[in-house]
C-alpha positions in Angstrom: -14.0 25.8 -24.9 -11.0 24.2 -23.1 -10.9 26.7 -20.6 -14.2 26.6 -20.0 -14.0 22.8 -19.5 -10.5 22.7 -17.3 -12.4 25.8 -15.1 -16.2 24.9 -14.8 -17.6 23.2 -12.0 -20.3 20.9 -14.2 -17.7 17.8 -14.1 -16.8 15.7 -11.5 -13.2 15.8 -12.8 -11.8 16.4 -16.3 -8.6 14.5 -17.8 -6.9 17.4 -19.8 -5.5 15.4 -22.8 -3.9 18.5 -24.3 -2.5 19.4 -21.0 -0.5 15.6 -20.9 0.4 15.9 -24.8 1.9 19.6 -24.6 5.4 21.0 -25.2 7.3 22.2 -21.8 8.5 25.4 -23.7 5.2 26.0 -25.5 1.9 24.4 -24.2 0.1 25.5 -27.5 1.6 22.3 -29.2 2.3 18.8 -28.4 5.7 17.5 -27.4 7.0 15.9 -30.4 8.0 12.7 -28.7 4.1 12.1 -27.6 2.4 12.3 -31.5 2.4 10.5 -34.2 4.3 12.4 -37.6 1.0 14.3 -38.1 1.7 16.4 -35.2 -1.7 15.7 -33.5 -2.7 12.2 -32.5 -0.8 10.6 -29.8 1.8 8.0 -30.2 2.5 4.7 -27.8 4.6 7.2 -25.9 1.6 9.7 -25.9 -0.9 7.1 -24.7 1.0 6.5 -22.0 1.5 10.3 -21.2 -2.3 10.6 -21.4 -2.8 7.3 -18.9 -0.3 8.6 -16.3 -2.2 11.7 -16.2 -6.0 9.9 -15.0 -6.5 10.7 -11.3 -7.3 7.6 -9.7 -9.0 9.0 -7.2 -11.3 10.6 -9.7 -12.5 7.3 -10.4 
């Protein structure tokens, strides 16, 4: 489904959350510094990952 969505053409834009959350050395999980100890929703340092990742222009 996510590569479907990153690679389609039926958006305008997409904002790849998983993309801004992911590891350097393995995109498959998140980088530990961006979730909360549940390993899956996004921390204050997360949200701001996710936020710095919005193309402005997009908008």
């Amino acid at each position: 489904m996510n590569h479907w969505i990153r690679t389609s053409v039926a958006h305008d834009s997409v904002l790849d959350v998983a993309r801004a959350l992911a590891h350097p050395a393995d995109p498959a999980l998140p980088r530990a510094g961006y979730v909360l100890q549940d390993g899956l929703h996004p921390n204050e340092a997360g949200a701001h990952a996710i936020a710095s990742a919005v193309d402005l222009n997009a908008l």
